[in-house]
N, C-alpha and C positions, 0 to 999 in steps of 0.2 A: 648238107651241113648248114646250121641254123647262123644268123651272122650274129648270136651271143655268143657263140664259138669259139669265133675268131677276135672279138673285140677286145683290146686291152693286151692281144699279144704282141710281145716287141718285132718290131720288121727290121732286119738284118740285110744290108744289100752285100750279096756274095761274091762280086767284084773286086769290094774295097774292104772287108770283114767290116765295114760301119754299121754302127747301128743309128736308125733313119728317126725312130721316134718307136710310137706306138700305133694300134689301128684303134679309130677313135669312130669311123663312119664311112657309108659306102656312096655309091651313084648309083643307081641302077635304072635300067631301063623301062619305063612306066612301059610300053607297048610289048615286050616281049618277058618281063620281070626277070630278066638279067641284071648280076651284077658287071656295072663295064666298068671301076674304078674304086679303089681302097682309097682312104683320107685316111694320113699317116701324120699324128701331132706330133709334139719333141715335150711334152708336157708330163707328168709324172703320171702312172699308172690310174689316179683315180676316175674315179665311175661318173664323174659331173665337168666328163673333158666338156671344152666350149669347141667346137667343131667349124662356129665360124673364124676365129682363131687365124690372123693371116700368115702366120711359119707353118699352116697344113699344107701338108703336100700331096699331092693327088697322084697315084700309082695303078698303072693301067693292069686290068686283070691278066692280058696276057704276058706282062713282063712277069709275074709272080712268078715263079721256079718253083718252090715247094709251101705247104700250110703246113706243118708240122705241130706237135702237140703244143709247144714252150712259144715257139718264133715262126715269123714269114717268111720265107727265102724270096727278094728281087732278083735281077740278072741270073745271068750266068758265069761262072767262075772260067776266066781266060783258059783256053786249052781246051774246054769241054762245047762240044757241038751240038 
């Protein structure tokens, strides 16, 4: 998956049904070209987010639950293991 993919979709933590923001930028790992962290703004959809922006909040790849077509699933929903 290309990360124009994912950018601009909303990130929904599945915990609390909040929605966190949008995905605006990633981290990734120069030595092994891994993505290890989403940057998640609270800023409106458009394409000229500012990513240094200090409300980004940094979400670790493996907390993600699902990408889906619309949204990003955080956490896990209480109950499910």
């Amino acid at each position: 998956m290309r990360f124009s993919e994912i950018q601009k979709k909303e990130v929904i933590d599945a915990r609390k049904g909040a929605f966190l923001g949008y995905v605006q930028d990633a981290t990734i790992d120069i030595v092994s070209g891994k993505v290890e962290a989403l940057h998640i703004g609270e800023g409106d959809k458009n394409i000229f987010f500012d990513s240094k922006d200090k409300d980004t909040k940094k979400v670790r790849l493996q907390d993600i639950t699902t990408i889906g077509k619309d949204i990003v699933l955080v956490g896990k929903k209480e109950g499910n293991k």
